[in-house]
N, C-alpha and C positions, 0 to 999 in steps of 0.2 A: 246075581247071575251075570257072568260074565257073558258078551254079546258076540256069534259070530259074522262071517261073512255076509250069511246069507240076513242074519237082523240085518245090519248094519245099512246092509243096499234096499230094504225096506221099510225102515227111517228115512233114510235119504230119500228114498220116491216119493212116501206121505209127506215128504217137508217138514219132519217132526225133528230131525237131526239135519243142522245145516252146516254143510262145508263149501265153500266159497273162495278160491273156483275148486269146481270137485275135476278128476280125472278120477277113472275106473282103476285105476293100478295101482292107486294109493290104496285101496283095500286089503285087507291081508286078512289074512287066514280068519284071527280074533281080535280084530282092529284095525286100525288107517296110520298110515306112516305120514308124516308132517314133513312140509318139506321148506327150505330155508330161502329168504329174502337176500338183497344185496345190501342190508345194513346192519351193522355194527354200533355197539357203545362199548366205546375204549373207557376205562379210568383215567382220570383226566392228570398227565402227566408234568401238569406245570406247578400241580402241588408238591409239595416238599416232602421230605419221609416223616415230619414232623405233625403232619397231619392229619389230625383223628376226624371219621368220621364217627358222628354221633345221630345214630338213628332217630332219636325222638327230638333233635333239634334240625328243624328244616334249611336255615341258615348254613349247615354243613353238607348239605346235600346238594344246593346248587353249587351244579359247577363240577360235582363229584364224577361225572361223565361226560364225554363228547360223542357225539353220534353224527356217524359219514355211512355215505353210501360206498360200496368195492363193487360195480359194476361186473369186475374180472373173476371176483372171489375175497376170500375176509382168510387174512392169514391170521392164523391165532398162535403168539409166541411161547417159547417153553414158560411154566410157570406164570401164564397168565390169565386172566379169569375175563370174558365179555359177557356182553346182552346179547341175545339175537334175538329174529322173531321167524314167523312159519308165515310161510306164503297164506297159508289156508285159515280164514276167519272161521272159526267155529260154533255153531250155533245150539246149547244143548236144550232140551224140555227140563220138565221140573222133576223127573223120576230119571232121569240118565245122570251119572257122574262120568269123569274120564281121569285116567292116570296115565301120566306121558313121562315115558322113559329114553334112552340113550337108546339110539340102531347099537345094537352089537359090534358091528363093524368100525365105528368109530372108537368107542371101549377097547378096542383090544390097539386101536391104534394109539390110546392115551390121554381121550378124552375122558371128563367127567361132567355129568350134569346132576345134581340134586332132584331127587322126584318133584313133580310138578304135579297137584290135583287140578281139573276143572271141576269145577263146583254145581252142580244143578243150578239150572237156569241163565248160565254165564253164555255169552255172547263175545267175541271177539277173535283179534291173533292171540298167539300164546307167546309171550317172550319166556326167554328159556335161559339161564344163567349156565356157561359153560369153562369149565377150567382144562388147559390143555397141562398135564403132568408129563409130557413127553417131552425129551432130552432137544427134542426140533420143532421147528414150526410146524405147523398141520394148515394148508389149505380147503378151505370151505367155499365150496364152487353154487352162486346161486341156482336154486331149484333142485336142491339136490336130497337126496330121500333123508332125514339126520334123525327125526323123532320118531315113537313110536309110540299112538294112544291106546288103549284099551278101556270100553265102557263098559261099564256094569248098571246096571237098573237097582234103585233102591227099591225094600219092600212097598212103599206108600210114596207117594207126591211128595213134596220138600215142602213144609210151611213158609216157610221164609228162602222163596228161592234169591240167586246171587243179585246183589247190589249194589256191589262194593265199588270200590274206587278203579278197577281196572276193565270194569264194563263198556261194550264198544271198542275197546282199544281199536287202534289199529297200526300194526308197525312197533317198537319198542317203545316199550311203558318203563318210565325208571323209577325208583324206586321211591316209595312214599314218605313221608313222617310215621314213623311207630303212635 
């Protein structure tokens, strides 16, 4: 079941669903818009085009990104892909999942984001991989409305609720060893 307005601000009161810091206007209809930080992970640009990354060796991975803060805004160039993360730490129980998509409005401006699950029981920011396909840069101003979650309630409790390596995050989590 997918959860409205009215669940949503009644998790949030019992403390069962934590958004951290919360405002009221992030709520929407049938879920919470996420909203963006002042930092970036660029690909890291002093490597060569000769350069494979290889996911299940970690040696290829440091280094594979730089991450700075844009105080002003995080310009994202044509044909290139960053990390971001959302202001808002997310706190789910063991019967809630969430699925975070692209605002609309950024979509039609040229962005892409790959779906992103939160997992039951997961605690953290969300970093969010985004590719600008648009012919221009696109500026991303922090605080600004950019995701869009939606939770749904599984039938039963999660047995094995989230554990994994990107629990607690906070801010941009780069990417693991496979």
């Amino acid at each position: 079941m997918i959860l409205s307005d009215f669940d949503l601000e009644g998790l949030i009161k019992e403390k069962r669903l934590v958004i951290k810091p919360f405002e009221k206007e992030i709520i929407r209809e049938n879920g919470l818009d996420l909203r963006l930080t002042d930092e970036v992970a660029r690909h890291n640009m002093k490597r060569d085009s000769k350069f494979l990354i290889d996911p299940s060796n970690p040696d290829t991975l440091k280094g594979e990104y730089v991450v700075e803060r844009c105080p002003k805004g995080v310009v994202i160039e044509p044909g290139t892909q960053v990390l971001l993360s959302t202001m808002e730490f997310i706190g789910l129980p063991d019967n809630l999942v969430g699925f975070v998509e692209l605002r609309s409005t950024w979509a039609r401006h040229g962005l892409f984001m790959p779906p992103t699950i939160i997992d039951a029981g997961f605690a953290g920011t969300v970093t969010l991989e985004v590719f600008n396909s648009s012919r221009f840069p696109i500026l991303l101003r922090p605080k600004v409305r950019f995701a869009h979650v939606i939770f749904a309630t599984t039938l039963n409790r999660v047995r094995n609720a989230y554990k994994g390596t990107y629990l607690n995050q906070r801010g941009i989590k780069l990417p693991k060893k496979l």
